[in-house]
Z-matrix of the N, CA and C atoms (Angstrom, degrees):
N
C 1 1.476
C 2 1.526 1 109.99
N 3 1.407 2 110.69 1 134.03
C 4 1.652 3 110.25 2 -166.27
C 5 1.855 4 99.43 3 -86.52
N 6 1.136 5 96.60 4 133.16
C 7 1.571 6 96.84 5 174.50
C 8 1.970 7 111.15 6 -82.60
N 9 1.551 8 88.64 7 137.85
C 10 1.656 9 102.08 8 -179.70
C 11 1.247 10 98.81 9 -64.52
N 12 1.331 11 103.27 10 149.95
C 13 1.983 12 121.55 11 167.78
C 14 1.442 13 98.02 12 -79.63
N 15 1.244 14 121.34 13 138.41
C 16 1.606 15 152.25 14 -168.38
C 17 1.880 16 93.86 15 -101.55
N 18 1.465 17 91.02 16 -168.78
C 19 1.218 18 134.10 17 -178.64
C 20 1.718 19 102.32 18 -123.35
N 21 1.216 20 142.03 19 133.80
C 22 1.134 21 117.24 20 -157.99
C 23 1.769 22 106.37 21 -146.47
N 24 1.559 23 88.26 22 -14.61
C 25 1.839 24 90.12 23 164.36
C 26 2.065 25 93.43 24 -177.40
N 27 1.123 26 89.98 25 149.51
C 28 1.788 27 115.93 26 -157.92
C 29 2.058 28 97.09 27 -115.46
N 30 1.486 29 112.57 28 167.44
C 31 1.467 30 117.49 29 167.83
C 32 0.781 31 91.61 30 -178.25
N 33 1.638 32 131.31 31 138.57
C 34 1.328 33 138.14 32 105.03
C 35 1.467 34 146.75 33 -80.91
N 36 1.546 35 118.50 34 138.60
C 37 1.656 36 108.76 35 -154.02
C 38 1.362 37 105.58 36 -159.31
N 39 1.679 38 99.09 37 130.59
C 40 1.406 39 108.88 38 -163.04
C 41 1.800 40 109.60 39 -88.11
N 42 1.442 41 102.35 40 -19.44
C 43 1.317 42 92.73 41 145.09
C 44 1.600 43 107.85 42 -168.66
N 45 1.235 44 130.92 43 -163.93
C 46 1.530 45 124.61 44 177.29
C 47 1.374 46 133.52 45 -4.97
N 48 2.015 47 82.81 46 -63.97
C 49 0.947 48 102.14 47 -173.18
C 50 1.534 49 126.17 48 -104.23
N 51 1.077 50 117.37 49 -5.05
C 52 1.555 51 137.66 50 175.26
C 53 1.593 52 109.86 51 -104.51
N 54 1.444 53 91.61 52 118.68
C 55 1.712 54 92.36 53 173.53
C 56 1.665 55 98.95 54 -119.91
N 57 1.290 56 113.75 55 137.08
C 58 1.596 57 127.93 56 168.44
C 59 1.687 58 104.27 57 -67.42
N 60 0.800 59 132.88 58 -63.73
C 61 1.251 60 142.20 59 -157.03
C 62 1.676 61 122.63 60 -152.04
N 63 1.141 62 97.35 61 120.80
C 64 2.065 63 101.15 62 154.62
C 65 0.867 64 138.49 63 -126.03
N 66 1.392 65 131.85 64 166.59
C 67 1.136 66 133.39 65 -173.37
C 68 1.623 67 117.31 66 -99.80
N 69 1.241 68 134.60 67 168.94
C 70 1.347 69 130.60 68 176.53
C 71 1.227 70 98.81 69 -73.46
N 72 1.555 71 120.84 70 168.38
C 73 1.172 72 148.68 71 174.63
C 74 1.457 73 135.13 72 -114.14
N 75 1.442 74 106.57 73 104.17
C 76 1.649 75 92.67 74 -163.91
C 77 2.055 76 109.06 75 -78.51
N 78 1.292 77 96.93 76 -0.09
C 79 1.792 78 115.53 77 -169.61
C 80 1.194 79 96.13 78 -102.13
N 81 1.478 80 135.08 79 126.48
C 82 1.626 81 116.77 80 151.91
C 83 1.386 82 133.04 81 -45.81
N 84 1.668 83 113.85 82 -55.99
C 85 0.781 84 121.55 83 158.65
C 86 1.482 85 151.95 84 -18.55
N 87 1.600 86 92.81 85 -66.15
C 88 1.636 87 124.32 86 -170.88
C 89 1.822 88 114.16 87 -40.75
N 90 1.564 89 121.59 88 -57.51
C 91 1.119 90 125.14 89 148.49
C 92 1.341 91 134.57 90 -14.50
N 93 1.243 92 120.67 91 -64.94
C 94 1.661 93 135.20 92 -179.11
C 95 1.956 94 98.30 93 -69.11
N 96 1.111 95 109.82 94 -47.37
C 97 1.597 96 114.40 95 -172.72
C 98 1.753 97 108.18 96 -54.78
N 99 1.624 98 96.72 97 -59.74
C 100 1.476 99 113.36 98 159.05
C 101 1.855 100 128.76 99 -8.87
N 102 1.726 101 85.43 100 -80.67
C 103 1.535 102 106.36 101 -174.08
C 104 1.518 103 99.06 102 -61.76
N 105 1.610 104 126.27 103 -47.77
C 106 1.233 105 99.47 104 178.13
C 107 1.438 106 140.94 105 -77.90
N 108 1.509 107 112.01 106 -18.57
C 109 1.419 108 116.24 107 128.42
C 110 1.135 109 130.78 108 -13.10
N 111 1.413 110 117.33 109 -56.75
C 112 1.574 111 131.29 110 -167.81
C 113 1.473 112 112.99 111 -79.12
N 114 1.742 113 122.88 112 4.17
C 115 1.064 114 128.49 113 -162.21
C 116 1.451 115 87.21 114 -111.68
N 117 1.497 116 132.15 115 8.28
C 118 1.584 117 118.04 116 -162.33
C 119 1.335 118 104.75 117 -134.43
N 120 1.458 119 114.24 118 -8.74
C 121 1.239 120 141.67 119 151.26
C 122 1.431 121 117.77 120 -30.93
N 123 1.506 122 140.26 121 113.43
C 124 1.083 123 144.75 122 178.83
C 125 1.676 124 100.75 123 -102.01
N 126 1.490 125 108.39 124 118.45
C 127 1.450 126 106.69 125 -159.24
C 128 1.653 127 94.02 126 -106.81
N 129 1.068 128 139.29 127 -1.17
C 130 0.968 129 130.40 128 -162.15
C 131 2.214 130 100.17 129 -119.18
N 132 1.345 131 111.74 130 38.30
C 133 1.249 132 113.39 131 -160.60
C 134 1.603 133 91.52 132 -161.96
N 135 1.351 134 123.96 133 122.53
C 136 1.524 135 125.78 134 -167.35
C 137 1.901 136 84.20 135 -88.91
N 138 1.271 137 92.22 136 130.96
C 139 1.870 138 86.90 137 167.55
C 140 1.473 139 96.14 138 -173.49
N 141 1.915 140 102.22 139 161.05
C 142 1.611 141 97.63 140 -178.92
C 143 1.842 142 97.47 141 -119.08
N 144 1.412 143 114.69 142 142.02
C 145 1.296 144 86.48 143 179.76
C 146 1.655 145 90.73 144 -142.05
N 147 1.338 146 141.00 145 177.42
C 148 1.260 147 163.59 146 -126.62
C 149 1.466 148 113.70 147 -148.06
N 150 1.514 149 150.96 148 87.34
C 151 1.226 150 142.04 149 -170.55
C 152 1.763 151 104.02 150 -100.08
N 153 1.279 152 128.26 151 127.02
C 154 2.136 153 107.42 152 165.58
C 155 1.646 154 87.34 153 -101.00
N 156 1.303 155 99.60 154 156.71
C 157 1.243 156 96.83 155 165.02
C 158 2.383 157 103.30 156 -171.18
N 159 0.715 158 99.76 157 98.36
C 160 1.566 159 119.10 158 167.99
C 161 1.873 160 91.89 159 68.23
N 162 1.546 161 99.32 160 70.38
C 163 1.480 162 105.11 161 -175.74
C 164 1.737 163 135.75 162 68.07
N 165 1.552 164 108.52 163 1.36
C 166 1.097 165 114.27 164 -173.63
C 167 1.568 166 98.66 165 -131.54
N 168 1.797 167 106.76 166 136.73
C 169 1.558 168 103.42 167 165.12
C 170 1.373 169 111.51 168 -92.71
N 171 1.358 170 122.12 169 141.11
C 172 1.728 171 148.10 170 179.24
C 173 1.399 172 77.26 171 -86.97
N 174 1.517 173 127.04 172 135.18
C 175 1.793 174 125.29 173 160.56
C 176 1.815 175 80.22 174 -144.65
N 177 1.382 176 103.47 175 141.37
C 178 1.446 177 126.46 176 177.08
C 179 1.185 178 121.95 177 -142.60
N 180 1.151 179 137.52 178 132.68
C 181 1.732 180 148.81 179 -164.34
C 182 1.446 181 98.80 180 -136.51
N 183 1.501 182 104.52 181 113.23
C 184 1.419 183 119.38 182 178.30
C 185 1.730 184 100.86 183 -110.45
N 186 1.398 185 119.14 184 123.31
C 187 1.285 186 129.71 185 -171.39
C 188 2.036 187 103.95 186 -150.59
N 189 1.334 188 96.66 187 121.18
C 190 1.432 189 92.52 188 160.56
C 191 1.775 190 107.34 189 71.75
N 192 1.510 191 113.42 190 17.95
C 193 0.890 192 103.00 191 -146.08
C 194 1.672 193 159.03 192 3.79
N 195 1.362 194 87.08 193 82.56
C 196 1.164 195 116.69 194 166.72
C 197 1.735 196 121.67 195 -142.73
N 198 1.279 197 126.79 196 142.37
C 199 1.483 198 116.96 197 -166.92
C 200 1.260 199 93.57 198 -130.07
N 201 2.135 200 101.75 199 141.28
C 202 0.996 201 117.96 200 173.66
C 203 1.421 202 101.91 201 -121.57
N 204 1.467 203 111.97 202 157.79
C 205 1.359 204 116.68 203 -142.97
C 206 1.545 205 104.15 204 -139.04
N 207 1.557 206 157.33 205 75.79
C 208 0.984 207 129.01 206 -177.22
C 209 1.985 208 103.17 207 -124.64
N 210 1.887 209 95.32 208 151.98
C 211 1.361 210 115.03 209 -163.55
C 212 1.550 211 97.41 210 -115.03
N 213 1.472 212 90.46 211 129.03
C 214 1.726 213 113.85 212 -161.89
C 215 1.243 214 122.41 213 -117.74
N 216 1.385 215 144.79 214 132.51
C 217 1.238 216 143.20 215 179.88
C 218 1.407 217 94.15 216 -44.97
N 219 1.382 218 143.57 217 145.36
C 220 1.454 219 139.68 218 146.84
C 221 1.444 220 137.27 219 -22.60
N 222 1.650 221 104.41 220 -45.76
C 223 1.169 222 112.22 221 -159.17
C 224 2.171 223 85.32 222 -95.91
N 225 0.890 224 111.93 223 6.73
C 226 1.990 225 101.21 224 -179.39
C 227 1.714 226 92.02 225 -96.38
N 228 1.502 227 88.00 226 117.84
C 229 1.706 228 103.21 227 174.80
C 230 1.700 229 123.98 228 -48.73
N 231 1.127 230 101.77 229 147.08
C 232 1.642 231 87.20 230 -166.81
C 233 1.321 232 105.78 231 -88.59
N 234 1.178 233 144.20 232 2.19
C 235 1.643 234 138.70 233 149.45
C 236 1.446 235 112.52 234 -38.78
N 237 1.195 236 104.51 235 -37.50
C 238 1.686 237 126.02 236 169.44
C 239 1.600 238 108.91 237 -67.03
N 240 0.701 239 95.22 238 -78.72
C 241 1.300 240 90.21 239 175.54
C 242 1.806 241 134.55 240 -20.14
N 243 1.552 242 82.91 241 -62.87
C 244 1.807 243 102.46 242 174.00
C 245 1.304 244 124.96 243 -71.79
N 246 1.524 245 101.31 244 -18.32
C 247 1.621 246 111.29 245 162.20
C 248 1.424 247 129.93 246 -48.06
N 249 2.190 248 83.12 247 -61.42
C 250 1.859 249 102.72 248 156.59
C 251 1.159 250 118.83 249 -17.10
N 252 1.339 251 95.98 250 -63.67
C 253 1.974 252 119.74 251 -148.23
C 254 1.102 253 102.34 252 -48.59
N 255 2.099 254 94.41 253 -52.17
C 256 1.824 255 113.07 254 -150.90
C 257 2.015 256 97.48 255 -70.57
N 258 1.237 257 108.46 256 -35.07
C 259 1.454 258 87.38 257 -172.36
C 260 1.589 259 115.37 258 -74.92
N 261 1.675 260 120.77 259 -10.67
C 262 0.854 261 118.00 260 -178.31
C 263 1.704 262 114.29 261 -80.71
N 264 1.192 263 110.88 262 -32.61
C 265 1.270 264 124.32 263 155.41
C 266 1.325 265 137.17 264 -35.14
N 267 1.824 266 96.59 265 -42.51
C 268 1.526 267 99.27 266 -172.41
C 269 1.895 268 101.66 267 -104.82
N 270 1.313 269 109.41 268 -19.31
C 271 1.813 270 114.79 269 161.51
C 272 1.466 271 103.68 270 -57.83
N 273 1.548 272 133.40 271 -63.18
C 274 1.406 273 135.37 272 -174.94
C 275 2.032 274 103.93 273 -45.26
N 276 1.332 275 110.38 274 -45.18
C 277 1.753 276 97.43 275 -157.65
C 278 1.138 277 77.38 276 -101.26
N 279 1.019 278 156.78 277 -44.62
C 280 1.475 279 143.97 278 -167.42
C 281 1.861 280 100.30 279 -59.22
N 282 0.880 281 121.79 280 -70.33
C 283 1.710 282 110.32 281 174.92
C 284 1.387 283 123.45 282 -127.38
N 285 1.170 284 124.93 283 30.13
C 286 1.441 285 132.25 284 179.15
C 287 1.658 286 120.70 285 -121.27
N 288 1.717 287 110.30 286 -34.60
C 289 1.200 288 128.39 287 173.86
C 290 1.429 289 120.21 288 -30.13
N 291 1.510 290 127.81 289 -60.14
C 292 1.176 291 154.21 290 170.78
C 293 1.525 292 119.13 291 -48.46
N 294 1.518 293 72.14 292 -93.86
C 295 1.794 294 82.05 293 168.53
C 296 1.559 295 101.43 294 -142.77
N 297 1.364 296 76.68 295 127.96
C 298 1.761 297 93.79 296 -178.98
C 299 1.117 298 141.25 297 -116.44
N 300 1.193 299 135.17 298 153.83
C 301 1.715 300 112.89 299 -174.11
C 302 1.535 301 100.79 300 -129.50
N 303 1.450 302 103.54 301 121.46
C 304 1.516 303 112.49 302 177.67
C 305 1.464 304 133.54 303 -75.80
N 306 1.589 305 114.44 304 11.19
C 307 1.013 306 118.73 305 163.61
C 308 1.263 307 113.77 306 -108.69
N 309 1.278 308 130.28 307 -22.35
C 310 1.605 309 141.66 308 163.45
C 311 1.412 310 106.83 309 -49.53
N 312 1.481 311 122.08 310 -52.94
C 313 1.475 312 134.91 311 -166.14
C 314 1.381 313 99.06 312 -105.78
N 315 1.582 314 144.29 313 43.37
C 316 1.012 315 145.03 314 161.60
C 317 1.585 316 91.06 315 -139.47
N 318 1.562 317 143.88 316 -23.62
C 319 1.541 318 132.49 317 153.96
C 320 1.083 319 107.18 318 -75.35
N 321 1.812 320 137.15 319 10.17
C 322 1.316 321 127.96 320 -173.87
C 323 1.883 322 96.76 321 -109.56
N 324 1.234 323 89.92 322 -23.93
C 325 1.834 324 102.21 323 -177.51
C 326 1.491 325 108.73 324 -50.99
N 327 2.119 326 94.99 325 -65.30
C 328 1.398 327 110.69 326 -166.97
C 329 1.709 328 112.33 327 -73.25
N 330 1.404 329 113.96 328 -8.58
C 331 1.026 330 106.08 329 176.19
C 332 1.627 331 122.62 330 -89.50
N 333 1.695 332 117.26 331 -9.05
C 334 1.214 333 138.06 332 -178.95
C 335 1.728 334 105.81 333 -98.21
N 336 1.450 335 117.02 334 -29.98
C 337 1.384 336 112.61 335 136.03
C 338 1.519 337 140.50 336 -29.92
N 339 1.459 338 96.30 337 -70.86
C 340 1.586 339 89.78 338 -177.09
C 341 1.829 340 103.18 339 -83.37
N 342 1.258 341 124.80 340 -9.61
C 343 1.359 342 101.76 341 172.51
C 344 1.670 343 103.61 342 -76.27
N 345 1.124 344 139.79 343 -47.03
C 346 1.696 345 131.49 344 -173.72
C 347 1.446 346 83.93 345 -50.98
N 348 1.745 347 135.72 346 -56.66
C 349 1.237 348 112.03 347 -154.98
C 350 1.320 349 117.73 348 -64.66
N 351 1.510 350 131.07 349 -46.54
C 352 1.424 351 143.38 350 164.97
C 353 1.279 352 125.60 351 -74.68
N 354 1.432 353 116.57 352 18.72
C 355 1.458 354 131.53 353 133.53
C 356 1.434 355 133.59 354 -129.79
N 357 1.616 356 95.57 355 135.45
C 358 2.072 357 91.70 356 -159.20
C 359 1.620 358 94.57 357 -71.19
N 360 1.933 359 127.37 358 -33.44
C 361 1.594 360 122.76 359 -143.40
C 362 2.127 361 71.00 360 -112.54
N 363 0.939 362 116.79 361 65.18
C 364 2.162 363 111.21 362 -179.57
C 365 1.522 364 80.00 363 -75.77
N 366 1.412 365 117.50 364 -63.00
C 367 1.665 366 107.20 365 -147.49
C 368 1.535 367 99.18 366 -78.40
N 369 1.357 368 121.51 367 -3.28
C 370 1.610 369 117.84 368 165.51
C 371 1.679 370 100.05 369 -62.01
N 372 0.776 371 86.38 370 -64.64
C 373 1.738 372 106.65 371 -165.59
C 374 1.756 373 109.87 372 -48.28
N 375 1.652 374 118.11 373 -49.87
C 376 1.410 375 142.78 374 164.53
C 377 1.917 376 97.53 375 -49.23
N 378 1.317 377 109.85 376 -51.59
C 379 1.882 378 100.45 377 164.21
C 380 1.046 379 105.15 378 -53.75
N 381 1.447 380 132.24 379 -77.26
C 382 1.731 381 121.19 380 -142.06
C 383 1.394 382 108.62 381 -66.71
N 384 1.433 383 114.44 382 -24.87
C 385 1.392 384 113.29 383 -161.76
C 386 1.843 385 87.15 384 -81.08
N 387 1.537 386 116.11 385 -23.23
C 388 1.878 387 88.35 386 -175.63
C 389 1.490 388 102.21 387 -85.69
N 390 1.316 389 104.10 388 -17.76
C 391 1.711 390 97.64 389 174.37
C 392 1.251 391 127.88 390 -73.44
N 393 1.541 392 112.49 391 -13.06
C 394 1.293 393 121.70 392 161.87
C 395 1.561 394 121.47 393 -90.12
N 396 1.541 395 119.30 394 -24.49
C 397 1.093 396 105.30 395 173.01
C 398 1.661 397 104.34 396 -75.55
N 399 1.231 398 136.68 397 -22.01
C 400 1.571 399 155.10 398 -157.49
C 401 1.995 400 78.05 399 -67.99
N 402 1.476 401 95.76 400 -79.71
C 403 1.681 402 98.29 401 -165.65
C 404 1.819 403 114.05 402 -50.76
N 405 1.597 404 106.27 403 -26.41
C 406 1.115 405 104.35 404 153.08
C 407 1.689 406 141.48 405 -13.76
N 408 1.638 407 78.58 406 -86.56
C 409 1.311 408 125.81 407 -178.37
C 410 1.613 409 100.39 408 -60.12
N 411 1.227 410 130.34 409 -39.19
C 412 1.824 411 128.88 410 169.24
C 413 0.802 412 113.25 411 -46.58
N 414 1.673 413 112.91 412 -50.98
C 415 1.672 414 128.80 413 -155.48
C 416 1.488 415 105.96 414 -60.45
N 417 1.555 416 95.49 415 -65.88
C 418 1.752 417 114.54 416 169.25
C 419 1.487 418 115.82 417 -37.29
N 420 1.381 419 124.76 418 -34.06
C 421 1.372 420 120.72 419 -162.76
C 422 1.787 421 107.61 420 -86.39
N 423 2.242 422 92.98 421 -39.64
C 424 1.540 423 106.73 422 172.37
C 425 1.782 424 106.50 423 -44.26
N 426 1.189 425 97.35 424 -42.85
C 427 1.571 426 99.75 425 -152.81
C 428 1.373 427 111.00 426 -53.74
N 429 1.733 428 97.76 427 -45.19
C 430 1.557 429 129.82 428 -169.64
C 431 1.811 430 94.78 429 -50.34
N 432 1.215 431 93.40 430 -51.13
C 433 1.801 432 103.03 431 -149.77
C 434 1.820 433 91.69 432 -72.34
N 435 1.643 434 116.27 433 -35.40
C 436 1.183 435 110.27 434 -177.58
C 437 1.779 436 117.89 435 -74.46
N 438 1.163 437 102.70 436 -22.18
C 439 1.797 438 103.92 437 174.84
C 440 1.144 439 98.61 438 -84.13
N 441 1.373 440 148.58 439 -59.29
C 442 1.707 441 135.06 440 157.69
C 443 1.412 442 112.64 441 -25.25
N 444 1.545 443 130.37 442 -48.44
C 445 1.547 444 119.97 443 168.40
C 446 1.777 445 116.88 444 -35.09
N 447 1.975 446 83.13 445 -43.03
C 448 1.659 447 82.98 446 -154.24
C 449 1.788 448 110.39 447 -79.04
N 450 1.573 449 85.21 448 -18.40
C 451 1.872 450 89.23 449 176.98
C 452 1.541 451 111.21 450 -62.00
N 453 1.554 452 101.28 451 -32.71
C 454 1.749 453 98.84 452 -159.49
C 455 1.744 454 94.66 453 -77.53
N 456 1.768 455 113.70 454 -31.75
C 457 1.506 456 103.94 455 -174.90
C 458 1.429 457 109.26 456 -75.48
N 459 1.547 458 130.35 457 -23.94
C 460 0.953 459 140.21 458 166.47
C 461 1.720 460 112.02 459 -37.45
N 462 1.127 461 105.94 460 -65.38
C 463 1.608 462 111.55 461 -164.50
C 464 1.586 463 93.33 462 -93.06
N 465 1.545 464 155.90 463 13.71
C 466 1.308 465 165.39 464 119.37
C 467 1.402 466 94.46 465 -30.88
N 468 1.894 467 109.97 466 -71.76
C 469 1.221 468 105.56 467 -168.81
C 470 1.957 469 114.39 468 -49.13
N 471 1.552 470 101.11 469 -38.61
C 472 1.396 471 92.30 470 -167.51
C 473 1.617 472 117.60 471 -68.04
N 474 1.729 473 113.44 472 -44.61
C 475 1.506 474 104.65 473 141.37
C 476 0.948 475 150.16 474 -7.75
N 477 1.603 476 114.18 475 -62.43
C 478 1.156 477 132.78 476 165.66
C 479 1.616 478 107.95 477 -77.14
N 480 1.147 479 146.34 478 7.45
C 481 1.430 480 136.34 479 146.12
C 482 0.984 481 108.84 480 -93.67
N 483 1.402 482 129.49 481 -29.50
C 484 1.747 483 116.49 482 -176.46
C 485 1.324 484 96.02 483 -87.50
N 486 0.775 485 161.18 484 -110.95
C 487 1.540 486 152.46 485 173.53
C 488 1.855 487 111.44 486 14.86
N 489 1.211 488 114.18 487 -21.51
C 490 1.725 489 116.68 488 170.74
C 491 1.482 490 92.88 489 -96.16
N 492 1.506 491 141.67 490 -26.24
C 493 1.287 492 135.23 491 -173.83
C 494 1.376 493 91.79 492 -71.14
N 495 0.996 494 95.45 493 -44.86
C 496 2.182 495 98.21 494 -151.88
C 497 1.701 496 83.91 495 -78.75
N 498 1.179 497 150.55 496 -71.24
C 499 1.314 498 141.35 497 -158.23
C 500 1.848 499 89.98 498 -46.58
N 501 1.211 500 131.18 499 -60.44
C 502 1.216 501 134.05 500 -152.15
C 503 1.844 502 109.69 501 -67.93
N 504 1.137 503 94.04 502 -22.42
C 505 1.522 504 93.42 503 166.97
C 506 0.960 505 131.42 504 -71.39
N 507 1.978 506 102.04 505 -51.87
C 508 1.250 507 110.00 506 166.85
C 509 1.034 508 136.97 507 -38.35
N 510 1.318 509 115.66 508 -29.95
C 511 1.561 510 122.50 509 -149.15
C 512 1.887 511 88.28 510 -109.46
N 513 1.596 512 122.43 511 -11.88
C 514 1.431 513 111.56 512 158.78
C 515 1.344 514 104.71 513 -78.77
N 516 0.993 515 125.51 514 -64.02
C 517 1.645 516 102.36 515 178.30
C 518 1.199 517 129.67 516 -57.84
N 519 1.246 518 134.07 517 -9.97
C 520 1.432 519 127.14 518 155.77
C 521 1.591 520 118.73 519 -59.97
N 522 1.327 521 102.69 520 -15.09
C 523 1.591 522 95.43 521 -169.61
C 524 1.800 523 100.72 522 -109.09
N 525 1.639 524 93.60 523 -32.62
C 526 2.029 525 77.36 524 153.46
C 527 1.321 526 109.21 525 -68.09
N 528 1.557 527 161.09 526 -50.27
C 529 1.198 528 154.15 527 -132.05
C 530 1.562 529 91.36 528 -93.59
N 531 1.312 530 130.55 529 -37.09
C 532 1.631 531 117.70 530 146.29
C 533 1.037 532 166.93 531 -114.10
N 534 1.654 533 80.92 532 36.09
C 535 1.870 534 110.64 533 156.98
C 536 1.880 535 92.40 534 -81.63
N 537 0.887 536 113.68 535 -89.19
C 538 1.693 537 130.18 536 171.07
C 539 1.603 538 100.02 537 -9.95
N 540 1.575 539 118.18 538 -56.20
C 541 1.597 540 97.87 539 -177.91
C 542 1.870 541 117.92 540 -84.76
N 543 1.377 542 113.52 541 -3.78
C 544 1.328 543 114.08 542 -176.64
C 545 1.823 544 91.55 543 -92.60
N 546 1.266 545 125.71 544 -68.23
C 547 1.541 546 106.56 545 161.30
C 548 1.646 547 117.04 546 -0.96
N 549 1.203 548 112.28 547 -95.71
C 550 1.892 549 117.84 548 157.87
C 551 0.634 550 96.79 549 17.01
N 552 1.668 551 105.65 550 -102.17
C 553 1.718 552 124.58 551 -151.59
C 554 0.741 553 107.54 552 -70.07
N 555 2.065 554 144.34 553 -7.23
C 556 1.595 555 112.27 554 -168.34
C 557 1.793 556 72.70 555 -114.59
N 558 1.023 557 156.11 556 44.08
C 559 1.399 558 159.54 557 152.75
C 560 2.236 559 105.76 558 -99.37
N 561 1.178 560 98.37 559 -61.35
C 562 1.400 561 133.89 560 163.48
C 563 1.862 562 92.60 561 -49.43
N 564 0.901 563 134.57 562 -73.99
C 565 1.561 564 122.22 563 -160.76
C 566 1.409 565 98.35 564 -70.53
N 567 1.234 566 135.34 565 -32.18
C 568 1.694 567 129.80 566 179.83
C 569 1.483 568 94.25 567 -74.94
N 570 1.029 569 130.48 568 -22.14
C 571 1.295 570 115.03 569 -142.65
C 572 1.960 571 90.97 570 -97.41
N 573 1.559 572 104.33 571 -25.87
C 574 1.555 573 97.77 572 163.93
C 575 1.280 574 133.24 573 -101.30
N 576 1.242 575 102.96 574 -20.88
C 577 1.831 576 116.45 575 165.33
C 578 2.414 577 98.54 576 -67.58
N 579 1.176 578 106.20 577 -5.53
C 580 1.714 579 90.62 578 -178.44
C 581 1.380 580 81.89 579 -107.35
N 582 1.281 581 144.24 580 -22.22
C 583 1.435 582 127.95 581 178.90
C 584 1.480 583 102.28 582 -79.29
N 585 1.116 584 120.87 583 -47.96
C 586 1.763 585 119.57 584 175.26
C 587 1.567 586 116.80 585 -55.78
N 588 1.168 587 126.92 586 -7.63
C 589 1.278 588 130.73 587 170.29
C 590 1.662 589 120.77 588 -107.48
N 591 1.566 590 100.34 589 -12.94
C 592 1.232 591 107.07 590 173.14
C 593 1.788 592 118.04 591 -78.77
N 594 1.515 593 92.34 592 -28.46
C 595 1.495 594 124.19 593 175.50
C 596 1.487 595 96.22 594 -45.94
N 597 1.190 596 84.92 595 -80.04
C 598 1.690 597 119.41 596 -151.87
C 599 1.920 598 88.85 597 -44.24
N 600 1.670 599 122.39 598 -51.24
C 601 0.996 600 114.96 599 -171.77
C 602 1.355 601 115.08 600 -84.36
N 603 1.006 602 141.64 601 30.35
C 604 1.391 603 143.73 602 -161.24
C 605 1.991 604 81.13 603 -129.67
N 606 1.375 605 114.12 604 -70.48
C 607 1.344 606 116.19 605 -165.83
C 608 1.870 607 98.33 606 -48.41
N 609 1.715 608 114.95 607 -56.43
C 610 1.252 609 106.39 608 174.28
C 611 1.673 610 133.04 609 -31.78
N 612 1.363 611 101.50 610 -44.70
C 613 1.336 612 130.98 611 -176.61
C 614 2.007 613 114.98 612 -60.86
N 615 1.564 614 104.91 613 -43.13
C 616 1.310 615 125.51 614 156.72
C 617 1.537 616 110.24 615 -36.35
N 618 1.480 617 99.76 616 -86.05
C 619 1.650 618 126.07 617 -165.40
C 620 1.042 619 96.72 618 -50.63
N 621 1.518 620 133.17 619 -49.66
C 622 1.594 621 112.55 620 167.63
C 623 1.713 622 142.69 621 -63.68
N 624 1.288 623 100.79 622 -8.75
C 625 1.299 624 92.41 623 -164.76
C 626 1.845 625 91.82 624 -109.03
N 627 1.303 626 94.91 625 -4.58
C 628 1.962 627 86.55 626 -173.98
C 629 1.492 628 100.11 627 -107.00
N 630 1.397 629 113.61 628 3.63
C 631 1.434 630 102.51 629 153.97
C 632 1.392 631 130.69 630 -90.80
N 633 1.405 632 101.73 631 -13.96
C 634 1.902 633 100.30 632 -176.24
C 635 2.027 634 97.66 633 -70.08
């Protein structure tokens, strides 16, 4: 039975000369080849690039500056590879970025090792699981955006009750302000119909007495 090509040594490095974390080495070699590799590395430029070198591929993913680095049997496809990279990538900024601990994220290395090795479809599998954390991550955001709906209809509703208080008031004092102004005028209409009769009897009162 032909044995599968591995992953065979891992790095992360904040720059040349600073490495966060490594992985063991099943190559003596591979390590030393690595780091000087890692000296040609342009860290300040996100890029993925491909090294062969005496049967083994060097594949490196520079992001955010920071470079991850893993050394591969030849014949393990480099989709594989970048899979490696990418989960190591997203373990480092997800909880290592900050503050990190390099022995936590160096048992997270070797343990992402032997899963690519003891799975032939790993970076199949390394997809669905980001496409599931991705749809995840929608759901969570739907949710977010839908309980913010409900806050904004929430306090709409309360708007919309104080605004039925305040219309409802209004509309009582409109009907005192015309009770109060019909009062007025039917006070106001006696008050000139009793002067028009006072008229009227005063002039009567005249015509009689300057005729006798």
């Amino acid at each position: 039975m032909t044995q599968k090509p591995n992953i065979v040594y891992a790095l992360v490095a904040k720059s040349p000369t600073v490495i966060f974390a490594e992985s063991s080495s099943s190559v003596k070699d591979v390590p030393g080849i690595a780091k000087r590799l890692l000296e040609t590395v342009d860290f300040g430029t996100d890029s993925k690039k491909v090294n062969l070198y005496q049967g083994f591929s060097y594949g490196n993913q520079v992001a955010k500056g920071v470079c991850y680095l893993a050394v591969c049997e030849e014949k393990l496809p480099n989709r594989i590879t970048f899979s490696f990279l990418a989960r190591l990538q997203e373990e480092y900024e997800k909880n290592h970025a900050k503050k990190g601990n390099s022995s936590e994220f160096k048992k997270f290395m070797e343990n992402e090792k032997a899963f690519f090795a003891n799975n032939a479809g790993g970076d199949k599998l390394v997809a669905l699981q980001t496409q599931v954390d991705e749809v995840k991550g929608i759901m969570l955001n739907n949710i977010d955006i839908t309980l913010q709906r409900g806050e904004k209809l929430e306090s709409l509703d309360q708007k919309t009750e104080a605004l039925g208080v305040q219309t409802s008031n209004f509309h009582t004092k409109t009907k005192k302000l015309k009770c109060e102004l019909l009062k007025k005028n039917i006070k106001l209409t006696f008050a000139i119909i009793g002067c028009c009769l006072l008229i009227i009897l005063i002039i009567v009162l005249i015509v009689v007495f300057t005729t006798k």
